[in-house]
C-alpha positions as CSV (number, residue, x, y, z in Angstrom):
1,X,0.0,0.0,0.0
2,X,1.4,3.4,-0.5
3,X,1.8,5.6,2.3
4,X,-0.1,8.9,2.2
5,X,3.2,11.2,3.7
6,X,6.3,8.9,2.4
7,X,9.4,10.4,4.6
8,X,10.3,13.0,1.1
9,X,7.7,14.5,1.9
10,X,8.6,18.3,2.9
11,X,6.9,20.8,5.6
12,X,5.4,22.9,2.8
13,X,3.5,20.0,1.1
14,X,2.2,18.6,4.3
15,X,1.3,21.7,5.9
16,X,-0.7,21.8,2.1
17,X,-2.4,18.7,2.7
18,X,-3.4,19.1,6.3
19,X,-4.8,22.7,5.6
20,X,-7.0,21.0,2.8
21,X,-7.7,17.9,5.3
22,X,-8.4,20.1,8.4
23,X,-11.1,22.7,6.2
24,X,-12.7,19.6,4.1
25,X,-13.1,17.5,7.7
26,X,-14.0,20.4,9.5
27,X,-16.4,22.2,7.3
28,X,-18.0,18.9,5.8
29,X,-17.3,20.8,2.0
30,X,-14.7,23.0,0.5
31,X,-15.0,26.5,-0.3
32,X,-15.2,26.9,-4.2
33,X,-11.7,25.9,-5.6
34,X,-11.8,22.8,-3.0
35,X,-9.4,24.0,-0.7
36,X,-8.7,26.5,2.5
37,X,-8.1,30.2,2.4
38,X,-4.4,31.2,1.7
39,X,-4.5,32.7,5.7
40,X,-5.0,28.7,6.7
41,X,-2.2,27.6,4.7
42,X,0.0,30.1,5.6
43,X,-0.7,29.4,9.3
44,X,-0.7,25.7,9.2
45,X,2.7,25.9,7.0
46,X,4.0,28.4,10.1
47,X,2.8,26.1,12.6
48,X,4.4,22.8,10.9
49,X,7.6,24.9,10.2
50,X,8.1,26.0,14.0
51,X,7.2,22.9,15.9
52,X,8.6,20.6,13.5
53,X,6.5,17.9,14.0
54,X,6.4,14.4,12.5
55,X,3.8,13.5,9.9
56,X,2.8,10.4,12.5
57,X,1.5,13.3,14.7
58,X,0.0,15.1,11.9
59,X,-1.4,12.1,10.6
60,X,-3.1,11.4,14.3
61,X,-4.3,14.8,14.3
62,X,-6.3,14.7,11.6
63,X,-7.1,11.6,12.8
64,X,-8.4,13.1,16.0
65,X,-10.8,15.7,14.3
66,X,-12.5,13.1,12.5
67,X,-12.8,11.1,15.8
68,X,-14.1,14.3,17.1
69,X,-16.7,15.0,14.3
70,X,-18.1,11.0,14.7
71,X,-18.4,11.3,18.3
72,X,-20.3,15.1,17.7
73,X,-22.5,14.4,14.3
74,X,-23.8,18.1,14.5
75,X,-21.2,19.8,14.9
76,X,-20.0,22.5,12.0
77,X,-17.4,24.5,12.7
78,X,-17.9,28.4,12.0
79,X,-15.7,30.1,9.1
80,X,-11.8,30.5,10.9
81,X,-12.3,27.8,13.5
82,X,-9.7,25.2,11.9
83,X,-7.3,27.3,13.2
84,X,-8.1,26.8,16.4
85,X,-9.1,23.2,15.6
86,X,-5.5,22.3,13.8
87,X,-4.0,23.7,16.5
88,X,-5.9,21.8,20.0
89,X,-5.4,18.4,17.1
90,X,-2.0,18.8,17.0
91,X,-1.3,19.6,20.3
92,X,-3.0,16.5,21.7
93,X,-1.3,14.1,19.0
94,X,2.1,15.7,19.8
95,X,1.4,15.3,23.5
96,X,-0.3,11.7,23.1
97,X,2.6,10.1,20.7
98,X,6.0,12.2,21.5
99,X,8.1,12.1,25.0
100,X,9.4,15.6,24.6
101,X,6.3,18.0,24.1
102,X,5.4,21.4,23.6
103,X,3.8,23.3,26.7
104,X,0.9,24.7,26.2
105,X,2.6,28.5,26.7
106,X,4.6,27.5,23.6
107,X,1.4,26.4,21.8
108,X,0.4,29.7,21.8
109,X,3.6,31.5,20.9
110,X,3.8,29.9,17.3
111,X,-0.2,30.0,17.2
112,X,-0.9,33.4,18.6
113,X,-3.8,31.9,20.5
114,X,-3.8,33.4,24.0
115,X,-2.6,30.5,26.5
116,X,-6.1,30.5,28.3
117,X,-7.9,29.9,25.3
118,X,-5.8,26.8,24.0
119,X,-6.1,25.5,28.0
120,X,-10.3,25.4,27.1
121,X,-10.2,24.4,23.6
122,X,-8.0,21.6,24.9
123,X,-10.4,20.5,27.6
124,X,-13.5,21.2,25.5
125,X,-11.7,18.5,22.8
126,X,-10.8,16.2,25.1
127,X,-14.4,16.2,26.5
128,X,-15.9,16.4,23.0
129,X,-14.0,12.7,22.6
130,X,-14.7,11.8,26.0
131,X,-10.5,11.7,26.4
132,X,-10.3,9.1,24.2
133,X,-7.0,9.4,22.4
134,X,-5.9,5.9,21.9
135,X,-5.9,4.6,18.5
136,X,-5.6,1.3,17.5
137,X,-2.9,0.0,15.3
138,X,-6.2,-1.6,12.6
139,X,-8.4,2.1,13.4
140,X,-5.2,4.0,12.3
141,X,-4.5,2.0,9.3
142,X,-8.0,2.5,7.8
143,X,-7.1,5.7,8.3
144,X,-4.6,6.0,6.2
145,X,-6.1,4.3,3.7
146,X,-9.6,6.4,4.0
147,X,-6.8,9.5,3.3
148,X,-5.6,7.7,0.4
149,X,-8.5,7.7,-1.2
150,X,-9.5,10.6,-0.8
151,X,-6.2,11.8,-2.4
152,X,-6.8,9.9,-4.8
153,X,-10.0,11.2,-5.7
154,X,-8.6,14.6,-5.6
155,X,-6.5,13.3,-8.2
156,X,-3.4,14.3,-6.2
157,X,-1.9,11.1,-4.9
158,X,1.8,10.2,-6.5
């Protein structure tokens, strides 16, 4: 099977593929072109770029929204909430998966989200998938392949 981020893949084109991930999950359709606003990419390629992060935690993090929207069928996020959402993901994967986090002060450095705020969005997500963070080995490879397809579909898989 191929792998949806091989280890070529550079911070540009996966902060490119979560943005589109994060908006498509998050607002259940793409704007008109089919992908986020140039502000979302920028941030998400900031965000990537600063904290460095591997694409197993990205991966889990878009995993994690999709978790969240099962769990929460009605939810629909409001026009400039996947920043916010991208961000509480990623934080939770990194802290889930990785020994040597980021605190939660330095989550809001490289996101500009006021410390407080990331401290509620992180409990209201954890709540929202009743702190549920485990996934299994057979849940995370359907994953993959559900991303896959979806590439695929976009006719942007390699």
């Amino acid at each position: 099977m191929d792998h949806v981020i091989n280890p070529q893949t550079n911070t540009l084109q996966l902060a490119e593929f979560a943005s589109v991930m994060v908006y498509t999950l998050w607002h259940t359709r793409p704007n008109i072109n089919g992908a986020s606003s140039n502000a979302y990419n920028v941030f998400c390629l900031k965000v990537l770029t600063a904290t460095q992060l591997s694409s197993s935690v990205i991966l889990l993090a878009l995993k994690y929204i999709q978790k969240l929207l099962k769990n929460n069928p009605s939810i629909h996020g409001q026009q400039g909430s996947e920043f916010r959402l991208f961000t509480v993901s990623l934080m939770l994967a990194n802290k889930f998966l990785d020994d040597n986090t980021f605190t939660n002060k330095t989550w809001s450095e490289v996101t500009g989200i006021n410390v407080k705020e990331i401290n509620v969005m992180e409990m209201e997500f954890l709540n929202q998938v009743q702190f549920s963070l485990f996934v299994s080995e057979a849940e995370y490879l359907d994953w993959l392949h559900s991303l896959e397809t979806w590439l695929k579909q976009q006719g942007q898989s390699n």
